[in-house]
Rosetta silent file (secondary structure, phi, psi, omega in degrees, C-alpha in Angstrom):
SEQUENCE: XXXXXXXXXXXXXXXXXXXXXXXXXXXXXXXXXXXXXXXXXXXXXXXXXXXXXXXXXXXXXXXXXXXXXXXXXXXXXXXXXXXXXXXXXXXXXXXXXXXXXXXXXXXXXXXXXXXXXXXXXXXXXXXXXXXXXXXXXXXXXXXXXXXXXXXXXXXXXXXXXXXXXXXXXXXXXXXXXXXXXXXXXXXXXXXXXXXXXXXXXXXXXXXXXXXXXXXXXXXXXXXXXXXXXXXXXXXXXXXXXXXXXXXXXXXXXXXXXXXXXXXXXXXXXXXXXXXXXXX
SCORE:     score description
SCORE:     0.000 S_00000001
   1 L     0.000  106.642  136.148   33.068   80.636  -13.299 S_00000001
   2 L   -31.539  102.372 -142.605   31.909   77.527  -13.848 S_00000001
   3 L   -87.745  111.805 -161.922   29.424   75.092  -12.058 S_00000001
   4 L   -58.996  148.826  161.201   31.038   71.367  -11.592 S_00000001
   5 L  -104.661  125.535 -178.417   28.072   69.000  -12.966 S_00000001
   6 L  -107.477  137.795  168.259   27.493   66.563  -10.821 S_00000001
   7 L   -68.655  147.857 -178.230   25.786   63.307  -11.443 S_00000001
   8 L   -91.212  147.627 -178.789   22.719   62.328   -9.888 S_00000001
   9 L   -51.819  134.889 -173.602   22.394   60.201   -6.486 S_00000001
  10 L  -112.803  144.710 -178.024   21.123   56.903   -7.751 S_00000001
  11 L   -56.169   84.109 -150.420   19.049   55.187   -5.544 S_00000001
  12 L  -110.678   81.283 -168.534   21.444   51.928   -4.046 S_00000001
  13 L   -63.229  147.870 -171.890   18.946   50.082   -2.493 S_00000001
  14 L   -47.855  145.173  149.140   20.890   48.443    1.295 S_00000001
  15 L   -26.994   91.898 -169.257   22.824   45.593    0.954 S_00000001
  16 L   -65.486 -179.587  169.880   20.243   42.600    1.871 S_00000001
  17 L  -102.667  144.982 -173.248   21.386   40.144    4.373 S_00000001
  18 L   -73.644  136.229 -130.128   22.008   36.573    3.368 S_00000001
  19 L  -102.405  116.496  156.854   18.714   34.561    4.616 S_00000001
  20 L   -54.593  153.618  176.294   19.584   32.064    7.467 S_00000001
  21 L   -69.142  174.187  170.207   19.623   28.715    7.369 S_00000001
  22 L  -101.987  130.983 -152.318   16.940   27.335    9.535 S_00000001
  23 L   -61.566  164.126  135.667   18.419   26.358   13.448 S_00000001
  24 L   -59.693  124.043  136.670   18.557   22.521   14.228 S_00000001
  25 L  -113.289  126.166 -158.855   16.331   21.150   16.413 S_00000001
  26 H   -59.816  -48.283 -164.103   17.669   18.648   18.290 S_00000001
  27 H   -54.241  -27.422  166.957   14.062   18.029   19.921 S_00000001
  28 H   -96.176  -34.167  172.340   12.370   17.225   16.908 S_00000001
  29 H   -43.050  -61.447 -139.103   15.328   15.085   15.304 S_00000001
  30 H   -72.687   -6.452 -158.096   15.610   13.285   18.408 S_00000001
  31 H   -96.272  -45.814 -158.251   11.520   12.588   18.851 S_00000001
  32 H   -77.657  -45.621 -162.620   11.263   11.831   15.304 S_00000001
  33 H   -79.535    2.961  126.087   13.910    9.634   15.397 S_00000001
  34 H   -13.104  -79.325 -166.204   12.094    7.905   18.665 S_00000001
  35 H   -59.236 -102.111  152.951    9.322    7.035   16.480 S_00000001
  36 H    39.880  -64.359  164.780   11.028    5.836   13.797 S_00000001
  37 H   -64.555  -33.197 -172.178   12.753    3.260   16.151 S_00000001
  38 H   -58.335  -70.155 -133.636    8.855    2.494   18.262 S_00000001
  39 H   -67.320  -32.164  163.665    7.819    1.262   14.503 S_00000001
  40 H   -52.934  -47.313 -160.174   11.335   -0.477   13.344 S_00000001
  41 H   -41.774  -70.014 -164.143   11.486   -2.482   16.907 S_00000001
  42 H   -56.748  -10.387  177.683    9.167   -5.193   16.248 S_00000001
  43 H  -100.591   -2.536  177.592   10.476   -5.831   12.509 S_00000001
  44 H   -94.806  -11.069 -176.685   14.015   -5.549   13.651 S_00000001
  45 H   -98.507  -53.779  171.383   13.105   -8.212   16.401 S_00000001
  46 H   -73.662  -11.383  178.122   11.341  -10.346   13.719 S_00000001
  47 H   -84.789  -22.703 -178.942   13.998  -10.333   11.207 S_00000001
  48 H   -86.011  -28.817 -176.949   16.597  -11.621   14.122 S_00000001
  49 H   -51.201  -40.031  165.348   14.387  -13.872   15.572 S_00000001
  50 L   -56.484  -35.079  152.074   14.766  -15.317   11.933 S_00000001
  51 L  -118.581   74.967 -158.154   17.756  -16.714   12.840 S_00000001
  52 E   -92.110  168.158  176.530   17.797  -17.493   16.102 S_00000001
  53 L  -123.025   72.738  172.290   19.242  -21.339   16.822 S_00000001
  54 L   -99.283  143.459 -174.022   16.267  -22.556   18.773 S_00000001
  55 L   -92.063   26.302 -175.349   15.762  -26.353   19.274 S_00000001
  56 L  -152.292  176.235  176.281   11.926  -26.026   20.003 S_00000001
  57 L   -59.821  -50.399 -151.234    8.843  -24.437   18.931 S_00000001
  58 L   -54.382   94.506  168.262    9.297  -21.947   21.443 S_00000001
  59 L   -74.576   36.728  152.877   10.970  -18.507   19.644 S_00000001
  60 L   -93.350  -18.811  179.885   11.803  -15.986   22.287 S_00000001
  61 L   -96.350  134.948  175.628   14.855  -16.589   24.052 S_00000001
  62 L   -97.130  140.237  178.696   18.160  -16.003   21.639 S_00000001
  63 L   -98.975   -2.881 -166.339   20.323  -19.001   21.618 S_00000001
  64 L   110.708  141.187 -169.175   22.575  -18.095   19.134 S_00000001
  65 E   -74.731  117.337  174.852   23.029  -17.564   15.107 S_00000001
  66 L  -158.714  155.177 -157.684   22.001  -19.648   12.474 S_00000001
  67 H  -114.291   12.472  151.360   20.925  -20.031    8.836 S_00000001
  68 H   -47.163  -28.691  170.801   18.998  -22.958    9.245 S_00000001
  69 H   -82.782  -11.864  162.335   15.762  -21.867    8.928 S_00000001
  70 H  -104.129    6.583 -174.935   16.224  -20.534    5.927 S_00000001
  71 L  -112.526  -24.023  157.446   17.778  -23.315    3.948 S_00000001
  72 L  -125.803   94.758  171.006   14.281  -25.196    5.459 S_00000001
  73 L   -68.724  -50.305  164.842   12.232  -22.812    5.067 S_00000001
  74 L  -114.559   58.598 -168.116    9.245  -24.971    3.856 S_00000001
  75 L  -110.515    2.428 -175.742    9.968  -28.001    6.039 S_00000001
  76 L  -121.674   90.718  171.127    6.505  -27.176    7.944 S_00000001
  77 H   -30.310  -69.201  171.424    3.861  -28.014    5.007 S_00000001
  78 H   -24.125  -47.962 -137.538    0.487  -26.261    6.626 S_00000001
  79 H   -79.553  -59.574 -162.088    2.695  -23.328    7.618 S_00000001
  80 H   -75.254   -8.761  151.518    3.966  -23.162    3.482 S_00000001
  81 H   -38.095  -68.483 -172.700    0.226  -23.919    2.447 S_00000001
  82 H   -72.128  -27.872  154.983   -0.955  -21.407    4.311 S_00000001
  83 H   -56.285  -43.764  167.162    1.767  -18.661    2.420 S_00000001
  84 H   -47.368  -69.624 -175.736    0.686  -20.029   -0.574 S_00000001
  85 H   -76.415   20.963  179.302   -2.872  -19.395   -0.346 S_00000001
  86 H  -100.400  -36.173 -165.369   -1.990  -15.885    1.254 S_00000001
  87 H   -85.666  -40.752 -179.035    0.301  -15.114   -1.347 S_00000001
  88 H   -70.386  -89.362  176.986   -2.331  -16.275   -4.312 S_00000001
  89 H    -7.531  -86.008  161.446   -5.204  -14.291   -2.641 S_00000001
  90 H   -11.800  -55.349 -179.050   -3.101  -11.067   -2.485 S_00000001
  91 H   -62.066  -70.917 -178.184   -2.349  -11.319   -6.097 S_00000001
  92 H   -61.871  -22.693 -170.897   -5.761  -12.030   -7.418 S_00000001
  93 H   -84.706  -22.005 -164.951   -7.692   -9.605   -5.086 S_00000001
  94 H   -91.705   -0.101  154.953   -4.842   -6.829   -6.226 S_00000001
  95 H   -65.707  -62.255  155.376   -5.582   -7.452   -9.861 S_00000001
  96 H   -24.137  -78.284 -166.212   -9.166   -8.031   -9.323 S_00000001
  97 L   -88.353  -33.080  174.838   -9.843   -4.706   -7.233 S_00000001
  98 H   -86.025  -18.547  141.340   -7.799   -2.450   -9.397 S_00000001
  99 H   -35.006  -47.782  171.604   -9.604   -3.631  -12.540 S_00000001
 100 H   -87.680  -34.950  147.724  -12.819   -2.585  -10.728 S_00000001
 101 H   -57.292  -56.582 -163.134  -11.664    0.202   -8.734 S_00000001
 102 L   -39.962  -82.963 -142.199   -9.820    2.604  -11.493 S_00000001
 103 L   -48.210  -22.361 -168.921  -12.871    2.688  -13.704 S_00000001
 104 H   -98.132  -24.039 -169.036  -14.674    4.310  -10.403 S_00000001
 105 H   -99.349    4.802  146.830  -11.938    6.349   -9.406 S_00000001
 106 H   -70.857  -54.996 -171.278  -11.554    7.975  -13.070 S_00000001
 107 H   -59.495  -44.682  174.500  -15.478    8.772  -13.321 S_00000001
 108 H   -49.724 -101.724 -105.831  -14.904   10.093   -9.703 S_00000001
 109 H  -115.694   -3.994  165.370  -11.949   12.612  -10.328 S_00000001
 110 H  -103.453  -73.323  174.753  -13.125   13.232  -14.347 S_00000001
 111 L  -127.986  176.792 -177.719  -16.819   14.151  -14.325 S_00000001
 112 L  -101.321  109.210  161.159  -19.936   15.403  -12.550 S_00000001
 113 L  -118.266  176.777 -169.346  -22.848   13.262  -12.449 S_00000001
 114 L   -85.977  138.057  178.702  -25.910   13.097  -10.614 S_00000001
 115 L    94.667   -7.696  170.134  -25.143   10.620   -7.207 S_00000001
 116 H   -58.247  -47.304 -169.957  -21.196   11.518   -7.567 S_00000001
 117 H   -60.538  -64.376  179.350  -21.638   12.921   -3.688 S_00000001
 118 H   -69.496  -39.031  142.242  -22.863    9.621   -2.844 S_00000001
 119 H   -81.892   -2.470   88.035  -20.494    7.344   -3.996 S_00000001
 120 H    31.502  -81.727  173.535  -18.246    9.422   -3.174 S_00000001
 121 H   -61.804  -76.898 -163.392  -19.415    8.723    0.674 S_00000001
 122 H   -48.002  -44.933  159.002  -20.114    5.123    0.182 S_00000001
 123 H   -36.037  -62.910 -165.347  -16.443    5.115   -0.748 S_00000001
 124 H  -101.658    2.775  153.523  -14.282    6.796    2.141 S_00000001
 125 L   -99.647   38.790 -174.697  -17.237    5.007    4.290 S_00000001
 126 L  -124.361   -2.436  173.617  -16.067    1.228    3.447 S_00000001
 127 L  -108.906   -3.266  177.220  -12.791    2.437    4.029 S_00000001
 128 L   -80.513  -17.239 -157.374  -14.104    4.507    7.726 S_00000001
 129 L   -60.302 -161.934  101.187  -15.700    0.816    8.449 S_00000001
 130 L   -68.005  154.112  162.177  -14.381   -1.397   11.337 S_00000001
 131 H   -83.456  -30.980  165.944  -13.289   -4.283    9.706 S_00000001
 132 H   -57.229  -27.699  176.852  -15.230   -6.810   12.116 S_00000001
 133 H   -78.474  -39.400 -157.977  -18.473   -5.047   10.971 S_00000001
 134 H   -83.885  -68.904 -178.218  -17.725   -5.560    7.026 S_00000001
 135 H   -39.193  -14.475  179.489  -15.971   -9.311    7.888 S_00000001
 136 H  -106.467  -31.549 -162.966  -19.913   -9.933    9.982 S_00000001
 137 H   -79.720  -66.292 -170.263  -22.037   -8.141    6.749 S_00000001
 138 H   -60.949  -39.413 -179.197  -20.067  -10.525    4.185 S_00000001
 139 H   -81.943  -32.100  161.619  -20.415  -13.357    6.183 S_00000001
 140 H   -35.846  -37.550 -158.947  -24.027  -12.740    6.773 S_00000001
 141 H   -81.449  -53.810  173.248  -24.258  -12.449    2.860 S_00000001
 142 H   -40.567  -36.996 -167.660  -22.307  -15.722    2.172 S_00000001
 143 H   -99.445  -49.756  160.912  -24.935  -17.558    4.753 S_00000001
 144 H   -55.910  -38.434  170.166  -27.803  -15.990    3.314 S_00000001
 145 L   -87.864   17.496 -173.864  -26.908  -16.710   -0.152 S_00000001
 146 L    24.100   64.455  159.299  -25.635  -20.370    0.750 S_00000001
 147 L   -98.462  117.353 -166.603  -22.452  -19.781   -0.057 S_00000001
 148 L   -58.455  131.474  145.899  -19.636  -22.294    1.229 S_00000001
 149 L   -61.190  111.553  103.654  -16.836  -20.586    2.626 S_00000001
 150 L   -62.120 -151.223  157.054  -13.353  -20.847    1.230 S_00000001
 151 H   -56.061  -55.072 -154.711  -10.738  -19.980   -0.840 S_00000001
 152 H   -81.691  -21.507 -156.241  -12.874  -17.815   -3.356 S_00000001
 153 H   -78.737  -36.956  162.050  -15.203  -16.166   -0.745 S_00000001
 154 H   -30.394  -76.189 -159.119  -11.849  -14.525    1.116 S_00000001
 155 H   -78.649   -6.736  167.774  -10.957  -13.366   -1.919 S_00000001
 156 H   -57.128  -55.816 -153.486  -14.295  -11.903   -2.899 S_00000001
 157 H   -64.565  -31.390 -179.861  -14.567  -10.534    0.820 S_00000001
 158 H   -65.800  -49.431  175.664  -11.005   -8.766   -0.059 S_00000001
 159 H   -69.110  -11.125  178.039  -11.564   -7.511   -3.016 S_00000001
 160 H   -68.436  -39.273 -152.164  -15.303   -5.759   -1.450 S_00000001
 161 L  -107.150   -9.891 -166.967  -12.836   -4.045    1.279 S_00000001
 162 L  -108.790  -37.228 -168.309   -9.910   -3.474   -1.333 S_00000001
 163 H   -56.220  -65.732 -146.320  -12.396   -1.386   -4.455 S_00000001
 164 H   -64.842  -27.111 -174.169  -12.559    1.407   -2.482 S_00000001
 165 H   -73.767  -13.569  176.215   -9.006    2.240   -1.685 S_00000001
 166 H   -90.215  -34.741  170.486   -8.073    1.885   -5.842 S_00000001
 167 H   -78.515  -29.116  157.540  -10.544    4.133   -6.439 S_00000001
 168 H   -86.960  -10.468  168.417   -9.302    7.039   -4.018 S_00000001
 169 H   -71.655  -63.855 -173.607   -5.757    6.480   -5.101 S_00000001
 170 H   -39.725  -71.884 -171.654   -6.949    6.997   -8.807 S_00000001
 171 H   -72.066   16.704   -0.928   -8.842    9.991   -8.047 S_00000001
 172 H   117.040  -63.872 -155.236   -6.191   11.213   -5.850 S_00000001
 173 H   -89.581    7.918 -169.618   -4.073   11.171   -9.140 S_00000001
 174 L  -106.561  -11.533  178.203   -6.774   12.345  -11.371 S_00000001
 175 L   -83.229  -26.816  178.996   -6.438   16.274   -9.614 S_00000001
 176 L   -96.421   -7.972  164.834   -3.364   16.657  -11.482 S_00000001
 177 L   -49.682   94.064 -156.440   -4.655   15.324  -14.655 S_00000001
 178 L   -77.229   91.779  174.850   -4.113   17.709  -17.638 S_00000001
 179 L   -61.927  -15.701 -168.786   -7.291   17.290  -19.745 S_00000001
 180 L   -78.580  -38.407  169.022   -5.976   19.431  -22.238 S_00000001
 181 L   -58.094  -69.721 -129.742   -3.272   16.702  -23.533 S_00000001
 182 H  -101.154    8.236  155.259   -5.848   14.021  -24.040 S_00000001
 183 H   -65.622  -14.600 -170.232   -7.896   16.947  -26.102 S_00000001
 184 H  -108.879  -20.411  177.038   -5.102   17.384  -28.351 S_00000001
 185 H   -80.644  -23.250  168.993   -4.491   13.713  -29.035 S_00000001
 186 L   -72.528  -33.963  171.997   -8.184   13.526  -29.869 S_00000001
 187 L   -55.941  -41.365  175.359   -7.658   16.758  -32.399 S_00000001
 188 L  -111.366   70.379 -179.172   -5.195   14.851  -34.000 S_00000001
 189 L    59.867    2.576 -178.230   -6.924   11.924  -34.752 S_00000001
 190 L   -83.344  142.679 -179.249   -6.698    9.638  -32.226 S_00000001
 191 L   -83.066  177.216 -174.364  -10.297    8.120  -31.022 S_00000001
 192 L   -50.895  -32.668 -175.057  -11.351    7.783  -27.384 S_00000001
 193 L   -86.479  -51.290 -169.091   -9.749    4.443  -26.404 S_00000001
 194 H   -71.655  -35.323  151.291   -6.119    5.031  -27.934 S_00000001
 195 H   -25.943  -36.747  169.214   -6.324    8.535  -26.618 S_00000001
 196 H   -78.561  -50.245 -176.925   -7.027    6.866  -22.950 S_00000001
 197 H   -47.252  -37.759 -153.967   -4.540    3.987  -24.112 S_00000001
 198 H  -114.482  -14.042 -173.259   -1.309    6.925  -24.816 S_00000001
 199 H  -118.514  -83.286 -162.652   -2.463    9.683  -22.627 S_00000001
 200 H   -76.816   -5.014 -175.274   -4.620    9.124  -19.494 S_00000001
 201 H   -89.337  -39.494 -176.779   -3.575    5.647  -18.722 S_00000001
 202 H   -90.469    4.336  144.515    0.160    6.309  -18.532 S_00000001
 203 H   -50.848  -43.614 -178.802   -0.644    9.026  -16.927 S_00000001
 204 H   -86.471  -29.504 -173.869   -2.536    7.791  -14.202 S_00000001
 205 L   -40.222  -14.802  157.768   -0.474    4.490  -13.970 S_00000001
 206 L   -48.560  -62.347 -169.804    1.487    6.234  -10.901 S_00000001
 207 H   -67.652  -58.750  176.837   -1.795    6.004   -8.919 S_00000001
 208 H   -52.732  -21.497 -176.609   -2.818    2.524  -10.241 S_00000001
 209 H   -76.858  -23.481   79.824    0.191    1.061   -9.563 S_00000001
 210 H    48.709  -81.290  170.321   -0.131    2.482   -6.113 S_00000001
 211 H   -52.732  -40.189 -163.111   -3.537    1.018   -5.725 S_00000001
 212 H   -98.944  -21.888 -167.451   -2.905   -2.608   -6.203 S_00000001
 213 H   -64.831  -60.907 -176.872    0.545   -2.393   -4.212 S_00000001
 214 H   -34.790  -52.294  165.185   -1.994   -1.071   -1.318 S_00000001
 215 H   -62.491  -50.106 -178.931   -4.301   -3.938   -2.126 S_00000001
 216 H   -46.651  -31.031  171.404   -2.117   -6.382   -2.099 S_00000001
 217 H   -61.766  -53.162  162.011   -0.782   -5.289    1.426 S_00000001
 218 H   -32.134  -49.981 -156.979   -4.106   -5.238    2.782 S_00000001
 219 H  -100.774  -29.573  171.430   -5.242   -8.537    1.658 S_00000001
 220 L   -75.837   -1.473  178.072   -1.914  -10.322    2.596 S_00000001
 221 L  -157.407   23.328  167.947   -1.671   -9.667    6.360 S_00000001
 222 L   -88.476  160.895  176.870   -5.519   -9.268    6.837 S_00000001
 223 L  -111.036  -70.296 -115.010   -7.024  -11.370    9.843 S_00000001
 224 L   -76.802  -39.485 -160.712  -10.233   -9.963   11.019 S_00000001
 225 L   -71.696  -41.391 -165.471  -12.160   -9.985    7.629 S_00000001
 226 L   -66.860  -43.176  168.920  -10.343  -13.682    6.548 S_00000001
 227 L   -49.860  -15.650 -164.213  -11.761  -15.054    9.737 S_00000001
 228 L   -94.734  -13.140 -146.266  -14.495  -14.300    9.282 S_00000001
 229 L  -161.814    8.509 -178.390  -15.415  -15.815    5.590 S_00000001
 230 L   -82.191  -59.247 -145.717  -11.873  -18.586    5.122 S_00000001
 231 L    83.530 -149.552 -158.318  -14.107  -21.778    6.205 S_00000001
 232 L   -92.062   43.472 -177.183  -11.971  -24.387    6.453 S_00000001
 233 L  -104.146  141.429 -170.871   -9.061  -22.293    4.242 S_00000001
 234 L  -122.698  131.007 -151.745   -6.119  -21.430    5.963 S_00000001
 235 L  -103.282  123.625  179.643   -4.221  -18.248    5.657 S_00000001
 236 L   -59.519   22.050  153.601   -0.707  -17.255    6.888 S_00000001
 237 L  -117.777   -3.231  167.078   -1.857  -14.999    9.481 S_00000001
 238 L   -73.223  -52.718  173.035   -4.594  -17.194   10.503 S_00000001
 239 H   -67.817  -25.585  173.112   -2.399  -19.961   10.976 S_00000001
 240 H   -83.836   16.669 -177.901    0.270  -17.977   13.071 S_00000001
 241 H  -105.746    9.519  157.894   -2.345  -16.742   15.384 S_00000001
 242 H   -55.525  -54.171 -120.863   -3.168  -20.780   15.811 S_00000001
 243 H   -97.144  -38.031 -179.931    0.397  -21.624   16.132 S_00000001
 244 L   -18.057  -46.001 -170.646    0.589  -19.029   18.995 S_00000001
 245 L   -76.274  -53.357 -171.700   -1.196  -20.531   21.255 S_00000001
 246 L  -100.081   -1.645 -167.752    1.495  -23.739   21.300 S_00000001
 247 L   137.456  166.694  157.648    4.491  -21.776   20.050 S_00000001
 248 L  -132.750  119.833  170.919    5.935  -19.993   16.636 S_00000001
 249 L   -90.867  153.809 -170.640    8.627  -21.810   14.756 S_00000001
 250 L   -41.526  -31.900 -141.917   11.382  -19.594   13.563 S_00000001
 251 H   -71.884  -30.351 -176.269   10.377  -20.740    9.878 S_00000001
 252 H   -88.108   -6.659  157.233    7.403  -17.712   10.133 S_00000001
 253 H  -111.225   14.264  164.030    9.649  -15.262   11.085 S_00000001
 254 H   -90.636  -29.676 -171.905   12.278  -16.091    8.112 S_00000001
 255 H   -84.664  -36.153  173.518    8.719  -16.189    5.781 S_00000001
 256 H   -30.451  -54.006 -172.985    7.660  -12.828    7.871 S_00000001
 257 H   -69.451  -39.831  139.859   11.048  -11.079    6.748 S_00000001
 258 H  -107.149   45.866  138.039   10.844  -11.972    3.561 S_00000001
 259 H   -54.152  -61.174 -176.023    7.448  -10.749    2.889 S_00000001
 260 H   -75.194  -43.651  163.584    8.975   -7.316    4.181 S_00000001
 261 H   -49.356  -59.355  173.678   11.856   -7.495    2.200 S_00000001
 262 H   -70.897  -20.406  160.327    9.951   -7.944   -1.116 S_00000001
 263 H   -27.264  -66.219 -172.328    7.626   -5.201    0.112 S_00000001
 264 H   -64.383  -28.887  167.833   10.340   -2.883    0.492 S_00000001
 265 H   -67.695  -67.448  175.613   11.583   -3.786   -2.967 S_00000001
 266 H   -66.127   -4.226  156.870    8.622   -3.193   -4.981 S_00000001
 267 H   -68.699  -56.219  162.693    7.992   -0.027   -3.336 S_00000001
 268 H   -41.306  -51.017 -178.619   11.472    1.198   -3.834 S_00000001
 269 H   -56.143  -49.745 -150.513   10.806   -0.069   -7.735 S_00000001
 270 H   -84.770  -11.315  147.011    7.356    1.570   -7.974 S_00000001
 271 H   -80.470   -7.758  154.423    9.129    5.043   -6.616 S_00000001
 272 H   -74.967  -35.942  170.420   11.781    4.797   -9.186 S_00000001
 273 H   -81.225  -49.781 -165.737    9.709    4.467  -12.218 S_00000001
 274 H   -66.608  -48.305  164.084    7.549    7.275  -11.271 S_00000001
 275 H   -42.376  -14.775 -178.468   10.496    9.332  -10.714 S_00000001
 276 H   -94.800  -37.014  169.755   11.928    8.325  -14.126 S_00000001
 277 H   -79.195    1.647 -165.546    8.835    9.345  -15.721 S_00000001
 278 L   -85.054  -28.762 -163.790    8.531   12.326  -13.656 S_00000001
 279 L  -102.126    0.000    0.000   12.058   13.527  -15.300 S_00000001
């Protein structure tokens, strides 16, 4: 008689279960989208306000739709002065200050020197500052040194208040920074600058670009600091906290919008080229 052979029980580990999705929650959509709405109202108020069809200084009541204010748009000289030199400033301090920040915020986030700890500090504390104490220390400095106020001393005072934030973007972007690639471009012959030039610059070039978008926002809608150090230069947010006082014509909430509008552009731009280099 013969003994059937049977195969052996193989181990069939259970069937898992298919992983849930994660519930909805209404309470945090609807809360988020709360905020979301706090922080849209007032630019959703200033972009309509842009056309409102008011016959007076006075902008607050709506009267009705109209694209007048944007076909004269500069019909208030001071008002388009004062964009001008807001708009210049902005430029030059976001050139300026990332030319001087990177170089600090590379040394920062590359090596260890003696006094790294302290600048370091001296860093996240000019950006920890109030701005009325740094906008009273620069004007102290300006008065001590008998320096006339203007145009140039704003943008000095910007660019003072503007280094440090180009320098914590950079090293920011400098923790992900593969040292071994610009080791291999030096192994194959490249020296120290074109190695920085083809390697660490377009590397980092996320964060600088970053940096100066940052200054420039800063320096374009600052008050506290420009008051402090314009003289007799006048800035567009200095003049629309003048104009306040007697009224706001429409024309600063048509320059207001688009100010936000090119914002919103070059942000959108400066996340699409990192993503295209990212891929």
């Amino acid at each position: 008689m013969t003994t059937p052979i049977t195969a052996p029980a193989l181990d069939v580990p259970p069937a898992t279960r298919p992983r849930r999705k994660g519930r909805r929650r209404p309470t945090l959509t609807v809360y988020t989208g709360l905020v979301l709405a706090w922080l849209m109202l007032p630019i959703a108020v200033m972009i309509l306000f842009g056309f409102n069809d008011t016959g007076s200084k006075v902008n607050f009541t709506w009267q009705g739709f109209t694209l007048t204010w944007y076909r004269h748009l500069f019909a208030i000289p001071n008002l388009t002065a004062a964009l001008v030199h807001s708009l210049t400033i902005a430029v030059l301090v976001a050139v300026v200050a990332t030319l001087l920040g990177t170089p600090i915020g590379l040394a920062l986030g590359r090596y260890r020197f003696r006094g790294r700890g302290s600048v370091d500090l001296l860093m996240f504390a000019a950006i920890a500052a109030p701005e009325i104490a740094l906008g009273a220390a620069l004007l102290s400095l300006f008065i001590v040194m008998d320096v006339p106020r203007g145009y140039w001393t704003v943008v000095i005072a910007h660019v003072a208040f503007c280094i440090p934030y180009v320098a914590i973007t950079v090293r920011a972007r400098m923790a992900g920074h593969d040292a071994s690639l610009e080791e291999a471009a030096r192994d194959l012959g490249a020296g120290p600058w074109t190695a920085f030039r083809l390697v660490t610059l377009p590397m980092l070039l996320p964060g600088v670009a970053s940096g100066a978008l940052l200054c420039f926002a800063l320096s374009i809608d600052d008050y506290v600091i420009t008051s402090f150090n314009a003289g007799r230069t006048v800035t567009f947010p200095l003049w629309v906290y003048s104009a306040s006082r007697t009224g706001v014509p429409p024309q600063v909430n048509v320059m207001g919008t688009l100010i936000f509008v090119g914002g919103l552009l070059i942000a959108g731009g400066n996340v699409l080229f990192s993503r295209r280099r990212a891929v």
